[in-house]
C-alpha positions in Angstrom: -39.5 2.0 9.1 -36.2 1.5 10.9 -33.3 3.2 9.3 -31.2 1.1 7.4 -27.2 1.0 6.8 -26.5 0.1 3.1 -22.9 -0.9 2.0 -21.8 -1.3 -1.4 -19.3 -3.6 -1.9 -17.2 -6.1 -4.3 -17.3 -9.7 -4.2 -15.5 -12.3 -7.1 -15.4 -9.4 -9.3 -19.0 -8.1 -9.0 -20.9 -5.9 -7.0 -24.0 -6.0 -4.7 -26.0 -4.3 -2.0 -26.3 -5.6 1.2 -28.7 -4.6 3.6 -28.0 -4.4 7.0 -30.8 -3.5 10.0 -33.7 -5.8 9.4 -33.2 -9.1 10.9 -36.8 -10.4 11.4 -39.3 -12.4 8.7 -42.6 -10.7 9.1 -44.8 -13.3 6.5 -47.7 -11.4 4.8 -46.1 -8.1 5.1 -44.3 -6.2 2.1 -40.9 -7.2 1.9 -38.1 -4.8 0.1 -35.6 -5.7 -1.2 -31.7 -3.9 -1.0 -33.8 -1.2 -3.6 -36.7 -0.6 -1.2 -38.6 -2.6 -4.0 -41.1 -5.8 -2.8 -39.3 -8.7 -3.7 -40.6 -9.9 -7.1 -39.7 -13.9 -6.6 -43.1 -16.0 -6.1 -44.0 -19.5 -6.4 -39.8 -19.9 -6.0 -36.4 -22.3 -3.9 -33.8 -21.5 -2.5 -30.3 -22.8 -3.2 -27.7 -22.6 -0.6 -24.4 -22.3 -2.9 -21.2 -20.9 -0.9 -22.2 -19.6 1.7 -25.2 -17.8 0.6 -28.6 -18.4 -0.3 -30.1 -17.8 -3.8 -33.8 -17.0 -4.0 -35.0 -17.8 -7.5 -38.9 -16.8 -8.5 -41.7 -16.2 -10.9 -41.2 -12.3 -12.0 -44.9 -11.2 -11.7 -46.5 -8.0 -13.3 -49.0 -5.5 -12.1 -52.2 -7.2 -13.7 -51.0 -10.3 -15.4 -49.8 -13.7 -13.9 -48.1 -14.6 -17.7 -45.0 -14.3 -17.8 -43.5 -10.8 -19.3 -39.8 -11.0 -18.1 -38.9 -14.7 -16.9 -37.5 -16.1 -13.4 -35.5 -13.9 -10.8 -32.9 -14.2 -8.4 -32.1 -12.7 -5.3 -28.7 -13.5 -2.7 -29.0 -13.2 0.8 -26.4 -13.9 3.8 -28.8 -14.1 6.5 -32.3 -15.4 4.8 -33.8 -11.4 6.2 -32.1 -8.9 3.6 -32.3 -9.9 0.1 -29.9 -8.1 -3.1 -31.6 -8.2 -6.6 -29.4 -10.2 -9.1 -32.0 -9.3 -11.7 -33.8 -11.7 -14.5 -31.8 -15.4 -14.3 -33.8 -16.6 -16.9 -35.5 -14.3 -19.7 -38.0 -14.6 -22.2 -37.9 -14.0 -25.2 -39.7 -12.3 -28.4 -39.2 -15.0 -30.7 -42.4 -16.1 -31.7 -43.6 -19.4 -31.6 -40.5 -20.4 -28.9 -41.3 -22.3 -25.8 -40.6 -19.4 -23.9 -42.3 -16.7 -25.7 -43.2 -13.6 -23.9 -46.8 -14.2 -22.6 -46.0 -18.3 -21.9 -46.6 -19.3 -18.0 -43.4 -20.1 -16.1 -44.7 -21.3 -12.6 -42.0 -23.0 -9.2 -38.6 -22.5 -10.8 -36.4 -24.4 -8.6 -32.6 -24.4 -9.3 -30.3 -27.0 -8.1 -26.1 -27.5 -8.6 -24.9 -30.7 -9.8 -21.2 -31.5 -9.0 -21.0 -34.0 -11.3 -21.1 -31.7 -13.8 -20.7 -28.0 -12.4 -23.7 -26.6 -13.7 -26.9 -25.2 -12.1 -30.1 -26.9 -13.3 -33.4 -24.7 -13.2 -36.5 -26.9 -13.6 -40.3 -24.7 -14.3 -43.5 -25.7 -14.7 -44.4 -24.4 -18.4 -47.1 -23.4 -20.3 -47.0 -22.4 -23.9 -48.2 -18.9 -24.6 -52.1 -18.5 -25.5 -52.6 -22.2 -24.5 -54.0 -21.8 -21.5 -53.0 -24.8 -18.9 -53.4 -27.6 -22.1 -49.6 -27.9 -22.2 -49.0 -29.3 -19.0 -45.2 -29.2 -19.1 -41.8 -29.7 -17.6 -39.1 -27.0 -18.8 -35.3 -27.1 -17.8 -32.4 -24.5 -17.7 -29.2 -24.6 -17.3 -26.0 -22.2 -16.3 -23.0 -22.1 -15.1 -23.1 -19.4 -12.9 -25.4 -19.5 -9.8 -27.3 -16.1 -10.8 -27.2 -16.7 -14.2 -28.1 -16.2 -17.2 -29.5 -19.7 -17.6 -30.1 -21.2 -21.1 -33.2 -22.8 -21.7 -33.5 -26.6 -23.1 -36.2 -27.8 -23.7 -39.5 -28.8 -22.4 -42.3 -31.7 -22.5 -44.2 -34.4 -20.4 -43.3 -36.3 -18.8 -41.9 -40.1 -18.8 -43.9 -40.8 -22.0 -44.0 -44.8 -22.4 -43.3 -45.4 -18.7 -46.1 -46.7 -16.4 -45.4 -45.8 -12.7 -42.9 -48.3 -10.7 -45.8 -48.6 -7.7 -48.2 -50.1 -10.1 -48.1 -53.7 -9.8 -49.2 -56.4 -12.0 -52.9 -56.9 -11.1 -53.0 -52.8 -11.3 -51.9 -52.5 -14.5 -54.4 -55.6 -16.0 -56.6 -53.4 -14.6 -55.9 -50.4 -15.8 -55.8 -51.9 -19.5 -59.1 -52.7 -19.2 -60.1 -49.0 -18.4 -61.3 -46.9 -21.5 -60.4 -43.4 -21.4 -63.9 -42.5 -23.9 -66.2 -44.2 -21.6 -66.2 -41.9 -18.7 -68.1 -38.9 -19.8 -69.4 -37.3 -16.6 -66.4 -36.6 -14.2 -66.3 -36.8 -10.4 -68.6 -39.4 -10.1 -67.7 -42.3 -7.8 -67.2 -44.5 -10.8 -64.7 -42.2 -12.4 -62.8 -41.6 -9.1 -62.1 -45.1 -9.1 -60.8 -44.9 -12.3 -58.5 -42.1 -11.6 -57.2 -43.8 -9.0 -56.9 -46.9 -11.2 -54.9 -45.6 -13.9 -57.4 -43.7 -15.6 -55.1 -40.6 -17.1 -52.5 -42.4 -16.9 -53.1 -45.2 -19.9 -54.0 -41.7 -21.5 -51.4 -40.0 -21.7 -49.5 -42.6 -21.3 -47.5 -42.3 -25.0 -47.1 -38.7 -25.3 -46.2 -38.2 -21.7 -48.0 -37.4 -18.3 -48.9 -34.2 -17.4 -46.5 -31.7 -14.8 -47.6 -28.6 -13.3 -47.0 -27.6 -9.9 -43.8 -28.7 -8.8 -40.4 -29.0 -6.7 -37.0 -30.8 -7.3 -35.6 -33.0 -3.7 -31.6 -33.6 -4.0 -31.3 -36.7 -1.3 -27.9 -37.2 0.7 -27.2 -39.4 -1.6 -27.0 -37.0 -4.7 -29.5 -38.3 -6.6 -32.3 -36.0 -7.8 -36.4 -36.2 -7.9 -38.7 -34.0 -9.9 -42.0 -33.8 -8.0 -45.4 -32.5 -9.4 -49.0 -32.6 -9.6 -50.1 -34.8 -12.7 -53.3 -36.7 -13.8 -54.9 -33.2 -14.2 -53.7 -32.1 -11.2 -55.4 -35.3 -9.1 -52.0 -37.0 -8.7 -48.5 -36.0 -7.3 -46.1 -37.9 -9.2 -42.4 -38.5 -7.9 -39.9 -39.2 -11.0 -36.1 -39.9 -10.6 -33.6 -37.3 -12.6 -30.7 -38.6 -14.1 -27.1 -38.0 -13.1 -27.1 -34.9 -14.8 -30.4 -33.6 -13.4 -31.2 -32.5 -16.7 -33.8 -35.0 -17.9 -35.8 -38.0 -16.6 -34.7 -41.7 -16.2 -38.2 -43.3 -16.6 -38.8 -44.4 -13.1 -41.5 -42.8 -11.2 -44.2 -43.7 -8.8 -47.8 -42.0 -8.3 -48.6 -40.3 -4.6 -52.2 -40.4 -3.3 -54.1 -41.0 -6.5 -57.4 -38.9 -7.6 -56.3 -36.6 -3.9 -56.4 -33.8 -5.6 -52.7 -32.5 -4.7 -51.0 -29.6 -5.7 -47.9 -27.2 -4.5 -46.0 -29.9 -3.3 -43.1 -29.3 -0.8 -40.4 -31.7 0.5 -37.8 -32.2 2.9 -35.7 -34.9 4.9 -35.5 -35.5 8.6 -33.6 -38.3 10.7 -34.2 -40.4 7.6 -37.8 -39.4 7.0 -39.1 -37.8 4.1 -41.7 -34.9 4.5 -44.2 -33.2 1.8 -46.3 -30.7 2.3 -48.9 -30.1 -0.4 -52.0 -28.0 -0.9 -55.6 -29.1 -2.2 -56.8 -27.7 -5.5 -58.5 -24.4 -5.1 -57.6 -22.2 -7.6 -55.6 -19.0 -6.6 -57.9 -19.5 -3.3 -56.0 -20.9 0.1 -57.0 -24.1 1.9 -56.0 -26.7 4.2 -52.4 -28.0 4.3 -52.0 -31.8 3.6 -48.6 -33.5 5.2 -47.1 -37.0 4.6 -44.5 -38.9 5.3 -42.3 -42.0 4.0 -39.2 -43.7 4.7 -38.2 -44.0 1.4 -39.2 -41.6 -1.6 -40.7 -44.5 -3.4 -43.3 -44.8 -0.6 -45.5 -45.8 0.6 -46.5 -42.5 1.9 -49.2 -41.7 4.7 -50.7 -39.0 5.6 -50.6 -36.7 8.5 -53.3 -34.1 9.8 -52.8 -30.3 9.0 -49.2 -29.5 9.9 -50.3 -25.2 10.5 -51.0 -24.2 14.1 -52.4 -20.6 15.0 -54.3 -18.0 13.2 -56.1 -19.0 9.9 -54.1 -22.1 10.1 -57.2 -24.4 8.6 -56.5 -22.4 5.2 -52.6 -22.2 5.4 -52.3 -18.8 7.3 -54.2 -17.6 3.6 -51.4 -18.8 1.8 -50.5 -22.3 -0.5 -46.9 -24.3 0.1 -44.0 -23.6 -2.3 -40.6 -24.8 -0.8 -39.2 -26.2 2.2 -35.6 -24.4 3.0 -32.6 -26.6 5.2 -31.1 -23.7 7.1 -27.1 -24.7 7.2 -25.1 -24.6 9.8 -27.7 -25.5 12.3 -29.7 -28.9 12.9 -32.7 -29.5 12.1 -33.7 -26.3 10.8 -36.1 -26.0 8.1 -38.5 -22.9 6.8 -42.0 -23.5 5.2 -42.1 -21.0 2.5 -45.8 -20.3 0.9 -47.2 -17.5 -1.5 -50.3 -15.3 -0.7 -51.6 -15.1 -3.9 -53.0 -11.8 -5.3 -54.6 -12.8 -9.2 -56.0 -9.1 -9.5 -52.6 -7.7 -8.7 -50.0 -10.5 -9.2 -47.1 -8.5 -8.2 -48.3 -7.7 -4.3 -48.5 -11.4 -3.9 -47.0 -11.8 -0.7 -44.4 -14.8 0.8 -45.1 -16.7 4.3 -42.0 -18.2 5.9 -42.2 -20.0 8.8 -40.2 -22.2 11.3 -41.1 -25.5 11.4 -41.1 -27.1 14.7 -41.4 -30.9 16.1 -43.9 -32.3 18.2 -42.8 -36.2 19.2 -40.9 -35.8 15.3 -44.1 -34.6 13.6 -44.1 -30.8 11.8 -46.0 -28.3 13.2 -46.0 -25.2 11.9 -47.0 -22.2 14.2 -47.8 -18.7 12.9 -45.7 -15.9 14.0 -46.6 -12.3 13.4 -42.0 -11.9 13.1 -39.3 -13.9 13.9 -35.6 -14.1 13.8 -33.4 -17.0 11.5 -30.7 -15.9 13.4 -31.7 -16.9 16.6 -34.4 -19.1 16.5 -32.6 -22.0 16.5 -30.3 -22.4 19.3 
């Protein structure tokens, strides 16, 4: 290991580490972070918030993927050497809360509203001994970038609200649909009802389901909460309202009964871009792409975005964020977790460059690379 120059110094009243020496992204590989310690941030966004970037992530243990501490955050200058800010949101011991020690906290992404000052964390949620039943959203708020953030509440999602892509004829059909009569699933017959509206007249008054997930600030301010729904066999895209801090009822469904999961979004020359995974467990597989010129849709879909070495199963790795590099054009990272079940905590982070062919991702593997440079 290269020798590294560590200077301690104070910023706004507080103080940090910051690295200096490494300056390349080696994806797959252990990376430290200013306390020689592997970065402990997984299924986790970056916020770009003065100047610096905020790395926020599910605190994983040695042999348990529940979640014993909460979400961390790290700040970086140059996306390569990353400071420990320590838990941003913490469990807690109280039994019976949302947020019990033990609970699944999965994908915290944080976002700043200016509206109202404060930084919004939004997690997918499990309650603790539950399993994946739950199926919930979860929100957090703070006014401070690092934290601590104050937990809210949690629930489905957009209970009462049938999706704004459903027409008329779609919904008389979907009345007609009887959530008791299907009994063996992924039949033909049943995938047709899926994609007809199947889970959704089901859960339908209590709220649809959210697990995997992402939030998507446009240009224009407004916010989207994006997540797998329908038992994971539908993305979902729902509208935020000014505040970020809850939904306004207006969503649409993505690629019905695909079986979409990890989704991961981002905005070019008026295009939108996700990324998303299939639904394999903690196991890798191919990468799905789409595209749409508004976030409403309609959406199509592109072939596998990942070029190079074990690109047909994502480089061994599942999508998790999309990152705008500022300051320089059209500059966007692919971040993705190597997932480790037995040992949760040497899960290990992919971050690529994402290139255009004719204005299509690709997304080449590269054994290191530098943010600094890359982009001329």
């Amino acid at each position: 290991m290269k020798l590294r120059t560590i200077l301690l110094l104070s910023f706004l009243g507080w103080k940090s580490l910051v690295v200096f020496g490494n300056n390349e992204i080696k994806s797959g590989e252990i990376w430290k972070d200013d306390t020689g310690v592997h970065i402990n941030a997984h299924g986790g966004g970056v916020l770009f918030h003065n100047g610096r970037y905020y790395w926020f992530g599910e605190y994983k243990s040695e042999d348990t993927s529940a979640a014993l501490r909460g979400v961390t955050c790290y700040v970086s200058d140059d996306l390569v050497n990353w400071t420990n800010q320590g838990i941003a949101l913490a469990v807690t011991d109280e039994q019976g809360s949302d947020i019990e020690r033990g609970c699944t906290i999965e994908r915290p992404k944080v976002v700043y509203n200016s509206k109202t000052q404060k930084f919004v964390m939004w997690f997918h949620l499990e309650l603790k001994g539950r399993g994946y039943a739950a199926a919930r959203a979860a929100v957090a708020i703070s006014d401070r970038v690092e934290g601590p953030y104050t937990y809210l509440h949690s629930g489905r999602v957009n209970a009462g609200q049938l999706p704004a892509n459903m027409n008329r004829e779609e919904r008389e059909r979907m009345d007609k649909l009887q959530p008791d009569a299907y009994k063996e699933w992924w039949t033909p017959t049943w995938t047709q009802a899926v994609k007809d509206g199947l889970f959704v007249k089901r859960d339908l008054e209590d709220g649809q389901m959210a697990r995997d997930m992402t939030v998507f600030v446009d240009d224009d301010k407004h916010a989207y909460h994006i997540y797998s729904s329908e038992d994971n066999l539908t993305l979902h895209i729902a509208e935020l309202t000014d505040d970020y801090m809850a939904h306004t009822g207006k969503y649409v469904r993505l690629m019905p009964a695909g079986h979409n999961e990890a989704p991961a979004i981002f905005k070019k020359d008026g295009t939108y871009w996700m990324i998303t995974s299939g639904c394999t467990g903690w196991d890798p597989n191919e990468a799905r792409m789409f595209s749409a010129k508004s976030i409403w849709g309609p959406w199509m879909q592109h072939t596998n975005p990942c070029r190079g070495d074990n690109h047909r199963l994502t480089f061994g790795g599942q999508s998790t964020y999309i990152l705008k590099v500022e300051g320089k054009p059209n500059a966007f990272i692919f971040m993705a977790d190597i997932w480790r079940p037995k040992h949760p905590i040497d899960a290990r982070y992919i971050w690529l460059p994402i290139d255009f062919e004719k204005d299509v991702p690709v997304i080449t593997w590269r054994e290191a690379w530098n943010p600094a440079t890359y982009w001329k």
